[in-house]
C-alpha positions in Angstrom: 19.0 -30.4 -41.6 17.8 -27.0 -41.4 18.5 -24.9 -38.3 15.7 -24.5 -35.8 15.0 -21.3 -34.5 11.4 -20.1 -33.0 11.9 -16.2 -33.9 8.2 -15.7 -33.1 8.0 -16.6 -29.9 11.4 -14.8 -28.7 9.9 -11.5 -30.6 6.5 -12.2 -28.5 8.7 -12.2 -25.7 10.7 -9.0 -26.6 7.5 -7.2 -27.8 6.5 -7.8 -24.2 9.0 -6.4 -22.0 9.6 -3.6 -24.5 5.5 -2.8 -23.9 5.9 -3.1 -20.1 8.5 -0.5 -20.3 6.1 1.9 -21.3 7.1 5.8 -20.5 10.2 4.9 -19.0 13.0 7.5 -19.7 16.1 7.0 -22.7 17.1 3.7 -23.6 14.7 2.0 -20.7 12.2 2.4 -23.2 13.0 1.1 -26.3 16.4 -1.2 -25.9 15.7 -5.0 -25.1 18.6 -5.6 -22.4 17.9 -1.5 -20.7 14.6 -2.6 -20.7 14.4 -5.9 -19.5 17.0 -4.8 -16.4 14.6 -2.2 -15.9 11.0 -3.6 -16.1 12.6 -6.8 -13.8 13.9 -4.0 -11.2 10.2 -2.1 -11.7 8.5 -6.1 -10.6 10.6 -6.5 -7.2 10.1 -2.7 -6.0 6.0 -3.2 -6.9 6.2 -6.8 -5.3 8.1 -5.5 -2.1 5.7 -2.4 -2.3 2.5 -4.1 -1.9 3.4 -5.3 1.3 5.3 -2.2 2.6 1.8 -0.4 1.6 0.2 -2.3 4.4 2.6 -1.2 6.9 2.4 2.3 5.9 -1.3 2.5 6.1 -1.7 0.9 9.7 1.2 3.7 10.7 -0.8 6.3 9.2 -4.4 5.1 10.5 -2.6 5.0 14.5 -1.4 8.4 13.9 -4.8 9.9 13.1 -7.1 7.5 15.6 -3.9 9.2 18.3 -4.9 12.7 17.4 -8.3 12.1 17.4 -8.3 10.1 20.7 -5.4 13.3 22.5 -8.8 15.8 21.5 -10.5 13.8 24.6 -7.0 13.7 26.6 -6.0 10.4 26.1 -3.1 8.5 24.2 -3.3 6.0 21.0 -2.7 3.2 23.7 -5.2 4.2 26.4 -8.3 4.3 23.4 -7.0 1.3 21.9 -7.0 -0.8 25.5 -10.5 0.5 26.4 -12.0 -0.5 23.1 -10.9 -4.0 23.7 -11.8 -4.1 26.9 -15.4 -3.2 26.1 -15.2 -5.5 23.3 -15.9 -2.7 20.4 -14.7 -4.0 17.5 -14.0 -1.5 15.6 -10.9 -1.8 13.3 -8.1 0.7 12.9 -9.2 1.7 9.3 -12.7 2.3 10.8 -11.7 4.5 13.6 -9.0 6.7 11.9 -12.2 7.4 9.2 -14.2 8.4 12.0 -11.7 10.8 13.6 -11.0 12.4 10.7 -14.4 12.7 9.2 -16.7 11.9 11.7 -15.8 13.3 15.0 -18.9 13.7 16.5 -18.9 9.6 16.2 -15.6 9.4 17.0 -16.1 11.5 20.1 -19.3 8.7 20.9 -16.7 6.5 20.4 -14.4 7.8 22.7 -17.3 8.5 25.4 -18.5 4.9 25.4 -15.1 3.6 26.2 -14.3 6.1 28.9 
């Protein structure tokens, strides 16, 4: 009996990482095993990236809703207290836009909760 091998499908499969490895530099780009190492490394850092992107985000949105909320001489935690406590729901995305951009609504903002 003849031996069975499916050579399409494993070329497929080659064909793909080596496609996914797109631009990458030397052998990452054109050697199957460089390039499968690489493209798999490439997956976890974008997977673990997507989440980290969150957390970066939120960071940067408290930094600029704390500068815009010092202008009017109070802290980050002061504006954010006040806002709850007079139930505007406003999120964090929202207000950092508004103190960078907007701060003649930010400062209505701010005046409402003081």
């Amino acid at each position: 009996m003849p031996r069975s091998v499916n050579s399409v499908a494993a070329k497929a499969k080659r064909k793909k990482i080596i496609k996914a490895a797109k631009g990458y530099f030397g052998r990452r780009k054109n050697v199957h095993t460089v390039a499968k190492n690489a493209v798999e490394k490439a997956l976890q850092y974008a997977y673990r990236d997507r989440r980290n992107k969150k957390r970066v985000f939120r960071a940067l949105w408290i930094q600029r809703i704390n500068a815009g909320a010092r202008l009017y001489g109070m802290s980050y935690s002061e504006f954010i207290g006040k806002t709850n406590t007079k139930n505007i729901s406003l999120n964090r995305k929202v207000l950092a836009d508004l103190a960078m951009n907007h701060p003649n609504a930010f400062k209505a903002v701010v005046n409402t909760v003081s």
